[in-house]
C-alpha positions as CSV (number, residue, x, y, z in Angstrom):
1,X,85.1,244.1,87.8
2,X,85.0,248.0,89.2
3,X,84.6,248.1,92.6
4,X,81.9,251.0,93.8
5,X,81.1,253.0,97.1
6,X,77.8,253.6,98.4
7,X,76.1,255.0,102.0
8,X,72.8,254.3,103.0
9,X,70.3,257.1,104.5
10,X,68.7,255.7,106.8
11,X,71.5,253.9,108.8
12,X,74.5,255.8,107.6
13,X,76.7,252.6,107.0
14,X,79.0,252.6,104.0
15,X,79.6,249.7,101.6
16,X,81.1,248.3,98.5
17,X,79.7,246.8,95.5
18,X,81.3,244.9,92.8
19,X,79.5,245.1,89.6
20,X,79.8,246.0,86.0
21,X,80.2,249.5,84.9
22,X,77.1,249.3,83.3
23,X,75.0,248.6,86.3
24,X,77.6,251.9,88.5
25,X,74.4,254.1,89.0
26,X,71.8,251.4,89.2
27,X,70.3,251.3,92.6
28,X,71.7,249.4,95.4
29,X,70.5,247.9,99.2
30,X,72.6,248.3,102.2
31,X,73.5,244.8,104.2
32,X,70.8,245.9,106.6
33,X,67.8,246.0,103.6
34,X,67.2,249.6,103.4
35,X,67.1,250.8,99.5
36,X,67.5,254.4,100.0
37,X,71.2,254.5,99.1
38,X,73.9,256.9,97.3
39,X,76.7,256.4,95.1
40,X,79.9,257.9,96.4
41,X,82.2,259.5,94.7
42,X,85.6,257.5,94.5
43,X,89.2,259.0,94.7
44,X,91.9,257.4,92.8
45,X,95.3,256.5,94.6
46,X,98.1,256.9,92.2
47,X,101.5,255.3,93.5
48,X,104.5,256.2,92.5
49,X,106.6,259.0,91.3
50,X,106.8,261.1,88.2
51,X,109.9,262.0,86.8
52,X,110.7,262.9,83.0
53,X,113.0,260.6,80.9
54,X,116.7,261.0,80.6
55,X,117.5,262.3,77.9
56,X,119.4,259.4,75.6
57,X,122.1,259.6,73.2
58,X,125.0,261.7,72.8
59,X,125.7,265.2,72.3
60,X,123.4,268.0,72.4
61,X,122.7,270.9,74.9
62,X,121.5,270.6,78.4
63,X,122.3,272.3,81.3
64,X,124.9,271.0,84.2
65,X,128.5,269.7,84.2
66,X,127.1,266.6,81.8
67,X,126.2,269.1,79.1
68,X,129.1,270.6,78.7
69,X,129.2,273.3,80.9
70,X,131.9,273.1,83.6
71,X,134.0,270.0,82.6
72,X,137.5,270.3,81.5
């Protein structure tokens, strides 16, 4: 179940919800009771690194000693 972000008005405190996507924008209360709250907008962490594929197989161009350039 999606996790969401909100901050309440009136005492400024952040906190998380979990709840179904279709309930995201329906309106929440802070710990402390107050209704007057906000949905924030999330940021996605991505790990990892991108890097394209080696090529595969043999033969073919390409740049660098592996393609055929500066071997002997």
């Amino acid at each position: 179940m999606p996790r969401y972000e909100y901050r309440c008005r009136p005492c400024g405190s952040t906190f998380e919800l979990n709840r179904p996507m279709a309930e995201s924008s329906a309106p929440a209360v802070c710990p402390d009771g107050h209704e007057d709250t906000v949905k924030l907008l999330s940021a996605v962490a991505v790990g990892g690194s991108a890097s394209a594929p080696a090529p595969s197989g043999g033969g073919g161009g390409g740049g660098g000693c592996c393609g055929g350039g500066c071997c002997g």
